[in-house]
C-alpha positions as CSV (number, residue, x, y, z in Angstrom):
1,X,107.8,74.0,39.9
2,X,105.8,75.4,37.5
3,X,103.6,78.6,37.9
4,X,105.0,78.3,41.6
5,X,103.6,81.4,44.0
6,X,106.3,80.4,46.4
7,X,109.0,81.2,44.5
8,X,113.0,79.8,45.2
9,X,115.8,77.8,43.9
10,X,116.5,74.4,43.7
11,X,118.9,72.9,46.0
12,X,121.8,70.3,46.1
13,X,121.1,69.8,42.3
14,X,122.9,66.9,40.3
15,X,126.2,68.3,39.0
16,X,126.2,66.0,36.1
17,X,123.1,67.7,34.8
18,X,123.5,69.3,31.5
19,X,123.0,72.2,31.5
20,X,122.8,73.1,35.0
21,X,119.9,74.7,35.9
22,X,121.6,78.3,37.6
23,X,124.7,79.6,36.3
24,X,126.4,82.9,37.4
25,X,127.8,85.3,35.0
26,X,130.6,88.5,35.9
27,X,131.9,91.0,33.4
28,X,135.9,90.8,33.0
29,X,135.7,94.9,34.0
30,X,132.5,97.8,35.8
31,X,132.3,100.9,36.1
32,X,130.6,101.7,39.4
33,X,129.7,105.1,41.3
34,X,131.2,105.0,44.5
35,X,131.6,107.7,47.0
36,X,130.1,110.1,44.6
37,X,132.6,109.0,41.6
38,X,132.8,107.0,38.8
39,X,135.3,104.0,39.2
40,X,136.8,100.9,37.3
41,X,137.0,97.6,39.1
42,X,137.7,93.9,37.8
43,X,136.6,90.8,38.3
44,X,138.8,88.9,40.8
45,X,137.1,85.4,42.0
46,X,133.3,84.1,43.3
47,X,133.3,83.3,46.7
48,X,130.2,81.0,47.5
49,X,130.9,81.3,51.8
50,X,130.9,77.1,51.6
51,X,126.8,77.2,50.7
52,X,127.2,76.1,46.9
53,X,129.5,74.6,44.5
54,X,130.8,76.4,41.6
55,X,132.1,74.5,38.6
56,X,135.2,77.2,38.7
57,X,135.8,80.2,40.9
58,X,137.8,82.0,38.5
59,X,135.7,81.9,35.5
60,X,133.3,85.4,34.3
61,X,130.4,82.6,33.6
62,X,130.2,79.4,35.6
63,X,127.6,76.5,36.5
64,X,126.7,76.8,40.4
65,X,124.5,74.8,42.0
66,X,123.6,75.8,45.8
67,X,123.3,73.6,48.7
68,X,121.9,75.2,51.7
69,X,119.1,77.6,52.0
70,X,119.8,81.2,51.7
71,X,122.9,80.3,50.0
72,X,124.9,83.8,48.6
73,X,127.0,83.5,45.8
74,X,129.6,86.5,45.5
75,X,131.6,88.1,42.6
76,X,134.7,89.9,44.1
77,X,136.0,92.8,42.2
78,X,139.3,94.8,43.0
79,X,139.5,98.2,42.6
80,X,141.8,100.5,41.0
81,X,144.5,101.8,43.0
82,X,143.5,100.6,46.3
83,X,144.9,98.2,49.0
84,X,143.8,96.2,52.1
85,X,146.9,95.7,53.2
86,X,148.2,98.9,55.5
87,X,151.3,97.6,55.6
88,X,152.4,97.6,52.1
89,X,154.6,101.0,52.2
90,X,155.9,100.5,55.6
91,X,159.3,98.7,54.4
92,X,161.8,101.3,54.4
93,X,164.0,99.5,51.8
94,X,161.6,99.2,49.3
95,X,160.8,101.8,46.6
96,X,157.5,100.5,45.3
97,X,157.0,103.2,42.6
98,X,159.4,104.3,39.8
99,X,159.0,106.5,36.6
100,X,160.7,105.5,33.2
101,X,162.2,107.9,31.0
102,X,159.2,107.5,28.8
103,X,156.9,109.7,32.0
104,X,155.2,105.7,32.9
105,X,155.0,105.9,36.4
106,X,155.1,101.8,38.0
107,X,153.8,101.1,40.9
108,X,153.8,97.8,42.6
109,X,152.2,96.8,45.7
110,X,150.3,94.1,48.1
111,X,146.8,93.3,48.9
112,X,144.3,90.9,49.8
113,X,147.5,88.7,49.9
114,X,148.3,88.9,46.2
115,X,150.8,91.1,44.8
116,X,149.4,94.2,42.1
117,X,151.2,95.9,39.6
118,X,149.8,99.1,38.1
119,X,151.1,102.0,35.6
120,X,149.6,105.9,35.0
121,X,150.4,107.4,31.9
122,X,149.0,111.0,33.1
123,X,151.5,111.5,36.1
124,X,149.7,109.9,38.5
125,X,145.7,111.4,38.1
126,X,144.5,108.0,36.5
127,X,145.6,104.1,37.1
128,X,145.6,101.5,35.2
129,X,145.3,97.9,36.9
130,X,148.1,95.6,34.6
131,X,148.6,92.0,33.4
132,X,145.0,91.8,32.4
133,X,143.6,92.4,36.1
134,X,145.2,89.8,37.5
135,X,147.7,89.7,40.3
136,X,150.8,88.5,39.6
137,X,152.4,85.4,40.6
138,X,149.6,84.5,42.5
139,X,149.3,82.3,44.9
140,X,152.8,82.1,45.3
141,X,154.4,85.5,45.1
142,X,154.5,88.0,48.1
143,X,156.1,90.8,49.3
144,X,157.3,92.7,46.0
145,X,159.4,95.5,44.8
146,X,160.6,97.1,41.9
147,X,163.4,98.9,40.1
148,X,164.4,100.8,37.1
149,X,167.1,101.2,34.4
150,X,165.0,104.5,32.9
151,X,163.8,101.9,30.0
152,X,163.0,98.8,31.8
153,X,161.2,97.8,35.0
154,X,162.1,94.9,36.9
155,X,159.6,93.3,39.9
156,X,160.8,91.1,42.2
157,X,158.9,89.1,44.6
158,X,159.4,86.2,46.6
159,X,158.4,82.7,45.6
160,X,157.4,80.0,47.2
161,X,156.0,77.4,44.6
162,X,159.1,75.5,45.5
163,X,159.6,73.4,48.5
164,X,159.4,76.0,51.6
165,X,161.7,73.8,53.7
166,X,164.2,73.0,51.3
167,X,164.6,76.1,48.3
168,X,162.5,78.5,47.3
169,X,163.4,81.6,45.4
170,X,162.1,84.9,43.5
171,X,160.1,85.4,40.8
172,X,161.4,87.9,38.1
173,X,159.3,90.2,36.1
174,X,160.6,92.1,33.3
175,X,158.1,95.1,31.9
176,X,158.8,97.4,29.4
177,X,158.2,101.2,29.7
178,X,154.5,101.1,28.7
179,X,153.8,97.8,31.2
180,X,153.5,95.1,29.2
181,X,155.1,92.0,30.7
182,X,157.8,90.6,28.4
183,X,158.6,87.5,30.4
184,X,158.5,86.1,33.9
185,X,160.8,83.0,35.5
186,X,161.2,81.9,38.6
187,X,164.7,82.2,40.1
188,X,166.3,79.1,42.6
189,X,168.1,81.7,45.1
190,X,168.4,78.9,47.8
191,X,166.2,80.7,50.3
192,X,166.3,78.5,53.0
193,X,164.3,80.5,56.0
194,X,160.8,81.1,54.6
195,X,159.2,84.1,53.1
196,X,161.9,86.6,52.6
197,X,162.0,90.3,51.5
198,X,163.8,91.3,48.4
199,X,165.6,94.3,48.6
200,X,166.5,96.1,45.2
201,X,169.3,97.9,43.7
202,X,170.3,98.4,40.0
203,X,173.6,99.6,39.4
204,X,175.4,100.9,36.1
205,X,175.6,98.8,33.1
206,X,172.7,95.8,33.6
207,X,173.0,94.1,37.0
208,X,170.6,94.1,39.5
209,X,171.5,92.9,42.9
210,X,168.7,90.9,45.2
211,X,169.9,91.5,48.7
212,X,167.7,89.1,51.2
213,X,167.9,88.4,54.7
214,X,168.4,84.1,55.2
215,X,169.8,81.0,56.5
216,X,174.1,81.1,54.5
217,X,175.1,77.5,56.8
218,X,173.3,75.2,59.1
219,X,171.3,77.8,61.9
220,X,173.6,80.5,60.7
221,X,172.0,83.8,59.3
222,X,173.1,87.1,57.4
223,X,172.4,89.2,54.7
224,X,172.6,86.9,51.1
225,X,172.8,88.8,47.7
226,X,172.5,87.1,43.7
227,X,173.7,89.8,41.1
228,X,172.1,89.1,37.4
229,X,170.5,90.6,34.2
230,X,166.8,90.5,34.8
231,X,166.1,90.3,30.9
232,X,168.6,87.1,30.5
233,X,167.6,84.3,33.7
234,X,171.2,82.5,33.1
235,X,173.6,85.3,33.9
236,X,172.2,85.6,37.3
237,X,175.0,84.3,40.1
238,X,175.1,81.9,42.8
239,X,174.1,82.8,46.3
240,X,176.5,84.9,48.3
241,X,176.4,85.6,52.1
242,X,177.8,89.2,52.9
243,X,180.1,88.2,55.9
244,X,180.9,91.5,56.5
245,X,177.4,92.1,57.5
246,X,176.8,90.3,61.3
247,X,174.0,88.3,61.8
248,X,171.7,90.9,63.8
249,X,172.1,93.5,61.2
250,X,168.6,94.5,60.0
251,X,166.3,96.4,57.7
252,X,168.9,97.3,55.2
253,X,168.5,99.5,52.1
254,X,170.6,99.7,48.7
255,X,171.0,102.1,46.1
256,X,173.0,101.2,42.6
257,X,175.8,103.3,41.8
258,X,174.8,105.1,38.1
259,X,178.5,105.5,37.2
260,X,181.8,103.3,36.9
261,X,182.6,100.0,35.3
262,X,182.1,98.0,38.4
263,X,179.0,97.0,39.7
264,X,178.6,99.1,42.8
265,X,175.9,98.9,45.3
266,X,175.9,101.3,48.6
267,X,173.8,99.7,51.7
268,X,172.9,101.0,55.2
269,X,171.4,98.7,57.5
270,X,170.7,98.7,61.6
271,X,173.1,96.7,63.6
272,X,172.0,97.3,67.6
273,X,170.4,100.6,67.0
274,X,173.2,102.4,65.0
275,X,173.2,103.2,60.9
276,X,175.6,101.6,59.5
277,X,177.3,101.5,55.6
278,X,179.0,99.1,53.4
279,X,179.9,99.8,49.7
280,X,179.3,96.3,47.8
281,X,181.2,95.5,44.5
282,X,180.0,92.6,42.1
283,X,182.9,91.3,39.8
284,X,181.3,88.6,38.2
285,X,181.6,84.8,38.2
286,X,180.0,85.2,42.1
287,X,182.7,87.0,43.5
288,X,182.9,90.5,45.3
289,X,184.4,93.0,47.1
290,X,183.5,95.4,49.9
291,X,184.9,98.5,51.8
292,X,185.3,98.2,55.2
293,X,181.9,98.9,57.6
294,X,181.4,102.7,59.0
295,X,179.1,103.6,61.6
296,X,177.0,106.9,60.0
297,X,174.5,107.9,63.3
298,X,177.5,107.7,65.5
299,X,178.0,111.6,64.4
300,X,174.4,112.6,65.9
301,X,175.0,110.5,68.9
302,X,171.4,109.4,69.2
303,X,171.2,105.6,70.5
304,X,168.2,104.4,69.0
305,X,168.1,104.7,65.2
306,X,166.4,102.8,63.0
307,X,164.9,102.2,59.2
308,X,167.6,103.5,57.2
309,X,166.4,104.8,53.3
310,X,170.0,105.5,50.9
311,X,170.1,107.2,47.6
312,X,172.6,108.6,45.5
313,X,172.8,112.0,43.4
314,X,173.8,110.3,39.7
315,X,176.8,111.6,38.4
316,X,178.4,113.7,41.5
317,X,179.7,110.9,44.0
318,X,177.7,111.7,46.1
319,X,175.1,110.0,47.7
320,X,172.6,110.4,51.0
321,X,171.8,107.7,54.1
322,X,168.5,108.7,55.9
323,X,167.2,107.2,59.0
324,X,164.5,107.8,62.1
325,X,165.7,108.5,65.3
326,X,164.5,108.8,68.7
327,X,165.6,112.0,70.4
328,X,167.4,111.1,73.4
329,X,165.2,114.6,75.5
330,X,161.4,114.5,74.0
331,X,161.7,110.7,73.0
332,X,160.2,111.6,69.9
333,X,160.6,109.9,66.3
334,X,162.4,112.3,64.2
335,X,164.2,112.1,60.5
336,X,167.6,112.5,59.9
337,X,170.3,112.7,57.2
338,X,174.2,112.2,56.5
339,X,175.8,113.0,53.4
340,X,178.8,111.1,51.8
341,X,180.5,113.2,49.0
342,X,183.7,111.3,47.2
343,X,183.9,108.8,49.8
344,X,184.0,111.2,52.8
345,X,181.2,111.9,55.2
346,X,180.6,115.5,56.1
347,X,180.7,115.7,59.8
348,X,177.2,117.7,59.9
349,X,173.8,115.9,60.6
350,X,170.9,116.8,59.5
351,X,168.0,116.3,61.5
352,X,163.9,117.0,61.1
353,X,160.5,116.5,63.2
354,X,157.2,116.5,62.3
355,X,156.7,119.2,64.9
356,X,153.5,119.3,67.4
357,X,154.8,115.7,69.8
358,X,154.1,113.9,66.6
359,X,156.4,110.6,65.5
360,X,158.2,110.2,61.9
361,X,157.1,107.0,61.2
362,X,158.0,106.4,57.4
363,X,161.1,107.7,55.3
364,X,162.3,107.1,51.8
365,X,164.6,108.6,49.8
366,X,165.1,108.8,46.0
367,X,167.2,110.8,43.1
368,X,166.4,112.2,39.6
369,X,168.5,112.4,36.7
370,X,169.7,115.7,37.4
371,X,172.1,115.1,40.0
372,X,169.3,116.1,42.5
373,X,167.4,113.7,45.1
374,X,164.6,114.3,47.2
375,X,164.1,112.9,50.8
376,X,160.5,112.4,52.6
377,X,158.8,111.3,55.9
378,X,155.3,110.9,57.0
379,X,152.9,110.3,59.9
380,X,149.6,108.4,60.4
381,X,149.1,111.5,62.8
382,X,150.2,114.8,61.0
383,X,151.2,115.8,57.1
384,X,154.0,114.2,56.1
385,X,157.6,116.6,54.8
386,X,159.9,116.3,52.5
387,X,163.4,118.0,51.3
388,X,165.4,118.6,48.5
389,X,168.8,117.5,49.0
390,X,170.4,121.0,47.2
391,X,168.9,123.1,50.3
392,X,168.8,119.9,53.0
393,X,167.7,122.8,55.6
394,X,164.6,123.6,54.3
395,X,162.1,121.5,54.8
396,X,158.6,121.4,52.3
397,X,155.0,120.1,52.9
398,X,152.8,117.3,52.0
399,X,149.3,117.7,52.1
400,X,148.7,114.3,53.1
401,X,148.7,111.7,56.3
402,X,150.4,108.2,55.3
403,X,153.2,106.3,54.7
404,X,156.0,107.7,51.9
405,X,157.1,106.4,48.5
406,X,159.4,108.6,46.6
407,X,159.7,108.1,43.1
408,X,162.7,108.8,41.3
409,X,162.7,111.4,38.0
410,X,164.4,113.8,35.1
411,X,164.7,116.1,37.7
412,X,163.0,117.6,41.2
413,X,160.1,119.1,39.2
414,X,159.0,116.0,38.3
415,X,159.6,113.9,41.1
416,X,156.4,112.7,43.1
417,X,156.0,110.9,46.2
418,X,153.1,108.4,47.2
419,X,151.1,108.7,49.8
420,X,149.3,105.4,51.9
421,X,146.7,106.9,53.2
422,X,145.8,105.0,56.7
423,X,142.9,106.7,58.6
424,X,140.6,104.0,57.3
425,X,140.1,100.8,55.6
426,X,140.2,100.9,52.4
427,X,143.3,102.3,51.9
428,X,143.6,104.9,49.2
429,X,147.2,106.2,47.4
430,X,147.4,109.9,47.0
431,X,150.1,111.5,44.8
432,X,152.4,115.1,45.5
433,X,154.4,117.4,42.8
434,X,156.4,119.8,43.0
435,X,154.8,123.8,43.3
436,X,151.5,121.9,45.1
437,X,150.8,119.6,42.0
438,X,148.4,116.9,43.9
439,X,147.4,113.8,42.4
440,X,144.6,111.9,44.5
441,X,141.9,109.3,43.8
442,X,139.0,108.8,45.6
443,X,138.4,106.2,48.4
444,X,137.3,103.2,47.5
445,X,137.1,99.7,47.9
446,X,139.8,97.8,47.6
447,X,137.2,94.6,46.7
448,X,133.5,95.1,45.4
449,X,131.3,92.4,45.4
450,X,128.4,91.9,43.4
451,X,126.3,89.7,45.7
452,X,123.5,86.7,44.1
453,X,121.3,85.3,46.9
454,X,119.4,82.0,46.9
455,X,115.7,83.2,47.4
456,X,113.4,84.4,45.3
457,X,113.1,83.6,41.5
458,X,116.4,83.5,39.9
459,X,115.8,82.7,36.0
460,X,119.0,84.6,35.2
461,X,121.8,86.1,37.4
462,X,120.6,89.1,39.3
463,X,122.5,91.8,41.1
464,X,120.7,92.2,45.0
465,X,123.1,94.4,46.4
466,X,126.1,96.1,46.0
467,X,128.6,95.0,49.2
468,X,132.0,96.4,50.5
469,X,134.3,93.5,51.5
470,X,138.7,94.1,52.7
């Protein structure tokens, strides 16, 4: 009312008035200081906690009219380089972050159950938050990962806009070296058993292979693969189960072969705690080959292996399988490593701890163009380590706690890895060079709200506080 001492906002308001009497208005992108540093976050959604009705809750300026007493109406902004989800790097058979030839790094990750894509142009100091701010694929896509040509990114992340009990599939995402999305389509792989992971390789020529654990006949399961040219959503084939594969086969990883005429994929996978490996050849027209199955960790003679990471040095024939292990004395989590040169395995094993009692809990393995790869594993507990594959005896340091991303590169001077930092919510991704070159961005949160409450005189839209929300 008018001239009121009292103060307040009206209630339960008619919607049909025009205008509404309160609106709340959010800018697209802020800059706010947070733990000490300047940050950019965008505008996600309102959330009104079910106390008011917003005309939409993905517009910057909306009508709202509030229904209950002390009603809050909240703008949700995420933040740059940030996740919720501590889970996002723990899949050993997903990259997550790859560099073009043009020095883009990608990155690609989940949180607050949407999937992010972001690029840095600066190797790795500064991120930018892509496709406009907005997640992508959202609300249907989950679980994503990425790969690279050197011009061209693919993302991949299962969909399910489809019907989850009968077909549901993959969306593909084509970017170009700077991160602009040139074109998106979903992709009917006949995925039968729910949300699935998609597992990445791209070989030589164009073809990327989809590898994804699911239902190939009635109750039967296995490893499935579709073999296509991201850029061109009609050259992709039909469904094929990898029979050679047995159904309790798990966590499998893949690495595209970078010479040949073929398309050639290498996998390792767990099958009852062993590493095992399977060479995989597309031949068009959904047809394939494979070589026959060898067991790599029989050689250390360890029982319990699991979470294999595989990578190839481009150019030599030769190519690496990484796993963890559980020492059959201490019972500890270590790393180890098999090589695989023209075919043959060399009959030494590598092996590496974290040292102090401490676990290896992540690996992940990647090459560079320079017929060099690099091989890493972290700990929640102690600093992660990493070798180079041309001394695989000397192991290096990284300054950081978390789980491991390597990214591939021109060569080892160049390659990074990416750290998930996990000592506390929010998760924050730190970056590590070669010769001590860190790249790390403060902690911050992976939402900020912007909070408007429903007391007091509110003749425009007022910020009351400033509120953390994972």
């Amino acid at each position: 009312k008018y001239d009121a001492t009292e103060k307040g906002v009206f209630l339960d308001q008619d919607p049909a008035v025009s205008p509404t009497y309160y609106s709340v208005k959010a800018d697209q992108t802020q800059t706010i200081t947070y733990s000490g540093s300047q940050h950019q976050i965008h505008f996600l959604n309102w959330d009104e906690n079910n106390k008011a009705n917003l005309q939409s809750s993905t517009a910057l300026q909306t009508p709202v009219v509030f229904t209950q007493t002390g009603a809050e109406v909240y703008a949700n902004y995420k933040g740059v380089n940030l996740t919720g989800d501590a889970s996002t790097y723990s899949h050993n058979n997903q990259r997550r972050i790859v560099k073009t030839v043009n020095g883009t790094l990608h990155k690609v990750y989940s949180s607050l159950n949407r999937v992010w894509y972001e690029t840095s142009t600066d190797d790795g100091a500064t991120w930018t938050l892509r496709n406009g701010g907005s997640p992508l694929g959202y609300p249907n896509c989950s679980i994503p990962d990425l790969a690279t040509n050197g011009s061209n990114v693919a993302i991949v992340c299962h969909d399910n806009s489809q019907d989850p009990s009968s077909n549901t599939g993959f969306r593909i995402f084509n970017v170009n070296s700077s991160g602009s999305l040139t074109s998106d389509y979903f992709l009917a792989a006949s995925v039968k058993s729910g949300v699935t992971q998609p597992i990445l390789g791209w070989a030589s020529g164009s073809y990327l292979a989809i590898i994804f654990y699911d239902e190939y006949g009635l109750g039967q399961y296995g490893y499935n693969f579709v073999c296509g040219s991201p850029v061109n959503s009609a050259s992709w084939s039909s469904k094929m189960y990898i029979n050679q594969i047995g159904s309790a086969a798990h966590s499998l990883a893949v690495t595209g072969e970078s010479s040949g005429l073929a398309h050639n994929y290498h996998l390792a996978y767990v099958e009852y705690n062993k590493i095992k490996y399977l060479k995989l050849s597309y031949l068009y027209s959904s047809t394939f080959t494979t070589s026959n199955q060898f067991t790599v960790s029989d050689a250390l003679g360890y029982n319990i292996n699991m979470s294999p990471a595989i990578t190839e040095e481009k150019n030599t024939n030769r190519f690496y399988v990484s796993w963890i292990t559980k020492h059959p004395v201490t019972y500890i989590h270590d790393a180890a490593m098999r090589i695989n040169t023209n075919g043959n395995w060399h009959v030494i094993n590598y092996t590496y701890s974290m040292g102090g009692g401490d676990d290896v809990e992540t690996i992940s393995a990647n090459s560079n163009s320079n017929q060099q790869a690099t091989i890493a594993f972290g700990s929640s507990s102690k600093n992660g380590k990493f070798v180079w594959t041309y001394s695989p005896t000397s192991t290096r340091s990284i300054p950081y706690m978390g789980d491991v991303k390597v990214c591939n590169g021109s060569s080892l001077t160049v390659q990074r890895i990416s750290i998930l930092q996990k000592q506390s919510a929010p998760y924050s991704f730190a970056f590590h060079g070669q010769g001590g070159l860190l790249k790390s961005n403060e902690k911050q949160s992976p939402v900020t709200t912007l909070q408007l409450t429903a007391t007091g005189c509110l003749s425009k839209w007022e910020t009351y506080s400033l509120t953390e929300r994972t």
